[in-house]
N, C-alpha and C positions, 0 to 999 in steps of 0.2 A: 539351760540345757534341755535338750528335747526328752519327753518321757517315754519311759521305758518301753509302755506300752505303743507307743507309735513308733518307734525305733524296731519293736517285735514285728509291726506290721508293714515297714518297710521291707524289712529282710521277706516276710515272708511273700510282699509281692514280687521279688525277685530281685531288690538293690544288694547289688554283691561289692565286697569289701577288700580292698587292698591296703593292709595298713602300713602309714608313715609312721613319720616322726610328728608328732601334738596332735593323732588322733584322742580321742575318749572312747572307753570299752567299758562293757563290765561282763563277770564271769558269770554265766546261765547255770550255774552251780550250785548244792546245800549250801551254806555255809558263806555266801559272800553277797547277800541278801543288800542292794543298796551302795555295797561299794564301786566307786566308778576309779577306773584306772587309765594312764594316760602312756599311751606310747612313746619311750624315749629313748637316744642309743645310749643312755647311760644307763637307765635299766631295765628298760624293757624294749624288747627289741624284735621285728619280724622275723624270722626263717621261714626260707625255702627250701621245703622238700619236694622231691617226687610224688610222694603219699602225700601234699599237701601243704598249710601254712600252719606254722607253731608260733606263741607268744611266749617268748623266753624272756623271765625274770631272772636277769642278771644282777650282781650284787647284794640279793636276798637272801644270807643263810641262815637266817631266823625262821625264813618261811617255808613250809615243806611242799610249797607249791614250786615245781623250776619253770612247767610251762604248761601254756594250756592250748586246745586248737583251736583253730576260726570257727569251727563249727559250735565251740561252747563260748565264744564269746560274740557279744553283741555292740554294736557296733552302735555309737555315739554321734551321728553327722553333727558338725558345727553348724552353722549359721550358713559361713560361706560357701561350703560343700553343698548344701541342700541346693542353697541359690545355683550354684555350678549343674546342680542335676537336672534343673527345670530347665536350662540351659535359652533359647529362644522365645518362650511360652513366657517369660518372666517378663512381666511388665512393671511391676512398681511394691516397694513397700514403704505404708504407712504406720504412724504412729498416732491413737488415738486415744486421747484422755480422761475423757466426758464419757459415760459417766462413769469408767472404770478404765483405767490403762489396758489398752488392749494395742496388739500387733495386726495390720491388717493388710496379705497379699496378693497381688491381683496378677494372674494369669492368662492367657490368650487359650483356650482348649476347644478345636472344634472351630476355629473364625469367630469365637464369641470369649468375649471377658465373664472370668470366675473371681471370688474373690475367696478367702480362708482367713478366718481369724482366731488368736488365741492370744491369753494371756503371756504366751511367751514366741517371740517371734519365730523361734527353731518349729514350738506347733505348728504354725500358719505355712511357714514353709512345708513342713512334713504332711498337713492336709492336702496342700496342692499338689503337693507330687505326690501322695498315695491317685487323688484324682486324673492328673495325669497319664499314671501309670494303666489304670482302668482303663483311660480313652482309650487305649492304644492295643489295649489286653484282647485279644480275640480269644472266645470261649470254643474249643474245639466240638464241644458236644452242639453247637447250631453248625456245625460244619460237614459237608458233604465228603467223607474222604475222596470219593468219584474225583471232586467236581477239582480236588487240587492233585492226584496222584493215579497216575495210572496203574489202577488197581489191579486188571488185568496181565499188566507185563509187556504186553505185544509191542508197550514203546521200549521199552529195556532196550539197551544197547546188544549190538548180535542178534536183534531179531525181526523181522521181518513184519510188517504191518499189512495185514490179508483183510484190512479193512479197507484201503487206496484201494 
C-alpha cells in the first residue's frame, strides 16, 4: 500500500479523487490515526452532493461516525491506478532482488527515461507521478501575466483595439 505520506503529496500536487467501489482511504482526522478504510456499496458508499462528495458509512451503528468529506479523507491509489495516472510516460516495471527487494519504474519525462524505486511498488509508481506531475507544473510567479492575458482589456470582446 502506498504511504501515507506520499498519498499527502499526491493530493497536494493536485491528484483529485473520485471514489468507487475497492478504493482504499483513510480519515485525516484525531482519532483514526492508521486506519485505512476501503469503499464498498455495502458499507461505505460515495454521495453526491451539490456542496460536494460525502463518505457514508452504512451499516455502522456502533460507530458515531455516519460520514465523513473528501476533503478529510485521503485517498489510497492502488497500484493499477497510479500506473493509469502515468498514463503514456509508463514504460516498464521491475522487480529487483539483489541486494534488497526493491520495485523499480521507468518513465519517459521530458524524451528522456526516469526511473523511481521503492521498497513497495505503489512508492515507485507514486514517485514518478509526483515527477511527472512537476514536469508539467508551471510556476506562475516565473510568468509574465502580459505575456499570457491581455492585461490591458483593449482585447476584451466589445472593444475596440486603437492599437491596429
Amino acid at each position: 500500500m502506498i504511504s501515507f505520506e506520499l498519498a499527502r503529496a499526491l493530493r497536494t500536487a493536485g491528484a483529485r479523487w473520485t471514489p468507487v467501489t475497492g478504493d482504499h482511504f483513510r480519515i485525516e482526522r484525531e482519532g483514526f490515526d492508521g486506519d485505512v478504510f476501503t469503499v464498498s456499496d455495502m458499507t461505505i458508499e460515495a454521495h453526491e452532493y451539490p456542496t460536494g462528495t460525502v463518505l457514508g458509512f452504512n451499516g455502522t451503528t456502533e460507530w458515531a461516525l455516519d460520514s465523513v468529506s473528501l476533503e478529510d479523507s485521503l485517498w489510497l491509489p492502488r497500484e493499477d491506478q497510479l500506473r493509469e495516472l502515468l498514463r503514456g510516460t509508463f514504460r516498464s516495471l521491475r522487480r529487483v532482488t539483489e541486494p534488497q527487494l526493491r520495485f523499480v519504474v521507468e518513465v519517459e519525462l521530458g524524451g528522456q527515461p526516469r526511473t523511481f524505486e521503492a521498497a513497495a511498488a505503489e512508492n515507485a509508481y507514486a514517485e514518478a507521478l509526483l515527477a511527472l506531475v512537476s514536469s508539467v507544473a508551471v510556476d506562475l510567479d516565473d510568468v509574465d501575466a502580459a505575456d499570457i492575458l491581455d492585461v490591458d482589456g483593449t482585447d476584451a470582446p466589445g472593444r475596440v483595439d486603437e492599437r491596429a
